[in-house]
C-alpha positions in Angstrom: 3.6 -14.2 57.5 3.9 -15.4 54.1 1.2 -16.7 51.6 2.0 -19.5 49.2 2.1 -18.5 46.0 -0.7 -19.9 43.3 1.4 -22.2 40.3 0.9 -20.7 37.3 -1.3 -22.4 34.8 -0.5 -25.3 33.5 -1.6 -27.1 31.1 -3.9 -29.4 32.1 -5.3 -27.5 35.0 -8.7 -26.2 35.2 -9.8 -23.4 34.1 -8.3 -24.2 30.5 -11.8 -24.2 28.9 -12.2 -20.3 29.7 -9.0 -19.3 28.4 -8.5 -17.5 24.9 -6.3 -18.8 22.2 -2.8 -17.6 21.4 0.2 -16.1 23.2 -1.1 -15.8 26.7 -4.1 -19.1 26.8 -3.9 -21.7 25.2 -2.0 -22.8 21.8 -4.1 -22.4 18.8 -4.4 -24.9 16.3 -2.4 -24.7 13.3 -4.8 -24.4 10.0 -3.9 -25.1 6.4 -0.7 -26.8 5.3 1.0 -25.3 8.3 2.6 -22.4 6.1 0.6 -19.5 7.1 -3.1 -18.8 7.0 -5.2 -20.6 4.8 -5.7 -18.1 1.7 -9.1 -19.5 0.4 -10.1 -22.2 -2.0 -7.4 -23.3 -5.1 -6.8 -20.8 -7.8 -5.6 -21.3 -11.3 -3.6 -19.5 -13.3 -5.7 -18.4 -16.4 -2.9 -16.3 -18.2 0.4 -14.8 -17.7 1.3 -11.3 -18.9 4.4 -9.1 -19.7 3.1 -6.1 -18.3 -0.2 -5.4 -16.0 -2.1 -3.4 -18.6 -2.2 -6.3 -20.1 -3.9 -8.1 -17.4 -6.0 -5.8 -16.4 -7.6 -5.8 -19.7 -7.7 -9.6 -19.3 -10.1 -8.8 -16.3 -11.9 -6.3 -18.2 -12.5 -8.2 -20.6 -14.2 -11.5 -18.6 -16.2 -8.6 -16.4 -17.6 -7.3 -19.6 -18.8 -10.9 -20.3 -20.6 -11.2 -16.9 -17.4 -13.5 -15.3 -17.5 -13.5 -11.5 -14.4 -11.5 -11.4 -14.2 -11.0 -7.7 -13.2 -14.7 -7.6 -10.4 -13.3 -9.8 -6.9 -11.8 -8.6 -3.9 -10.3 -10.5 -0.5 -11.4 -8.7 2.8 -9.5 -10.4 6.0 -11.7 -9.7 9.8 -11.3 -9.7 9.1 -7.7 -7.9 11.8 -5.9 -8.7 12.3 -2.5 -6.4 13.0 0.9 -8.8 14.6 4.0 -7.4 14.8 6.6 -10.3 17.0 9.5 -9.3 15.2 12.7 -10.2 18.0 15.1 -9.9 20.4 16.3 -7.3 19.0 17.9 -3.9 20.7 21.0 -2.7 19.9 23.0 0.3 18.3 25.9 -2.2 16.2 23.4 -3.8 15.0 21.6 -0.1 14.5 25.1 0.8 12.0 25.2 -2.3 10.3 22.0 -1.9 9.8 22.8 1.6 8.3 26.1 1.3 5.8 24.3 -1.1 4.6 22.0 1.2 4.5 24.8 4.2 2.3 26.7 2.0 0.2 24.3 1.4 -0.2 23.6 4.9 -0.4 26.7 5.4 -3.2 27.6 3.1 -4.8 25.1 5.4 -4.7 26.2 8.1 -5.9 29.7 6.7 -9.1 28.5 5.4 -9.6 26.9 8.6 -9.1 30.2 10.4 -10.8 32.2 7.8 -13.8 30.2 7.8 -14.3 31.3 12.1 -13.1 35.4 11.1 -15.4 37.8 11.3 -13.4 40.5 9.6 -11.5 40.1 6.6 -11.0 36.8 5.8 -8.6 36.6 3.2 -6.0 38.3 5.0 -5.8 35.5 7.5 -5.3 32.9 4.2 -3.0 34.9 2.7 -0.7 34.9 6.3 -1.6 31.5 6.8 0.2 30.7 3.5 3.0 32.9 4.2 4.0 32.2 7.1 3.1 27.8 6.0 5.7 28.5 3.4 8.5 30.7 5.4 8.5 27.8 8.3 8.8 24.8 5.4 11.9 26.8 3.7 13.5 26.9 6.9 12.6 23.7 7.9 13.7 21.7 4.4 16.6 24.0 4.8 17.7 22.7 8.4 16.6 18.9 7.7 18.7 18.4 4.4 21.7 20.2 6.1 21.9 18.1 9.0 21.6 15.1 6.9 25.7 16.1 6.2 25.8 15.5 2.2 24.6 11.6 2.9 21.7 11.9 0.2 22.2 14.8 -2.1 19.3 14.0 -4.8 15.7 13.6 -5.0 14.5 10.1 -6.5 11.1 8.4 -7.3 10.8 5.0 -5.9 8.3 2.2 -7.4 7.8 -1.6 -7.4 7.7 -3.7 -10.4 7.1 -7.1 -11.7 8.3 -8.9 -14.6 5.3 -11.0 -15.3 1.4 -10.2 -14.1 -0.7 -13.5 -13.9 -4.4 -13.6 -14.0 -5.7 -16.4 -11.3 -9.3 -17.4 -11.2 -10.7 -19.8 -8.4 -10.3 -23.5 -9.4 -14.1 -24.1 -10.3 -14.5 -21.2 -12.6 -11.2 -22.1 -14.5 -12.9 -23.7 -17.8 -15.2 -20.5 -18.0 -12.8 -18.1 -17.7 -10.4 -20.1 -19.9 -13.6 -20.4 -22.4 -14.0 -16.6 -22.4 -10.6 -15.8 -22.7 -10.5 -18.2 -26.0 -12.9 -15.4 -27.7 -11.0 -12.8 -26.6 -8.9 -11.2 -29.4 -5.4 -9.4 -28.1 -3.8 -6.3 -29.9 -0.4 -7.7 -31.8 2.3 -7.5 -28.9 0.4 -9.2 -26.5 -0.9 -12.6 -26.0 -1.7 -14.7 -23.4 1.1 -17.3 -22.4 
């Protein structure tokens, strides 16, 4: 004998009061301008700035004066992504750089061990350190050679912006503005 199946819910049906919002109840309602979440109230831009030292001191400078800064952001733009190449990798210097990192682990795991010995305790941080440092050297070793020559060098990667620009919350625009007016900037560096 076969039971009839319950419909799933619909919308419409009861029930839909006790249901949460989202993917599996019931649609949420959109908020803002339909482009995301709302971020907060309107900001202003108070300043623009070649480099973020620049803002920063900006912000510095209307905290010193007793400015409500945590209404204050700095937004970098045009983020550009940097990879500097530090030199070229080969399995001797992986070998290296992994035997550093081993004994550091290592050395961890020594003190941690040495800290429950009851005899001679720097014998088992000294191990720990060797043996952290034998296993990295053979495991930097292995790892760059199986990578088959596709990335033989070591880089530095960071993010950058062409232009940092100090935004304040609408309502505190004319103070900050009014601060920043008294504000005297070293010769390279102005306020745009």
């Amino acid at each position: 004998m076969t039971r009839p199946s319950m419909p799933a819910w619909l919308p419409g049906m009861p029930g839909s009061d006790n249901l949460p919002s989202g993917p599996g109840g019931r649609p949420a309602k959109p908020s803002g301008d339909g482009h995301g979440p709302q971020t907060g109230p309107p900001t202003v831009t108070i300043g623009s700035y070649p480099d973020y030292p620049s803002a920063q001191r900006v912000v510095d400078y209307l905290a010193d004066n007793r400015f409500p800064v945590e209404r204050t952001s700095i937004v970098g733009t045009d983020l550009t992504l940097v990879e500097t190449i530090m030199g070229r990798l080969t399995t001797g210097r992986a070998a290296v750089v992994g035997a550093g990192a081993g004994a550091w682990f290592g050395l961890f795991i020594g003190l941690l061990f040495g800290i429950f010995t009851a005899g001679n305790w720097l014998v088992v941080i000294v191990v720990g350190l060797v043996i952290g440092a034998i296993w990295g050297a053979v495991f930097g070793a292995v790892v760059h050679a199986m990578t088959g020559g596709q990335r033989d060098f070591t880089s530095s990667t960071s993010l950058r912006a062409s232009q940092y620009a100090v935004i304040v919350e609408a309502d505190l625009a004319e103070q900050a503005r009014h601060l920043l007016g008294r504000m005297h900037f070293p010769s390279g560096a102005s306020a745009r």
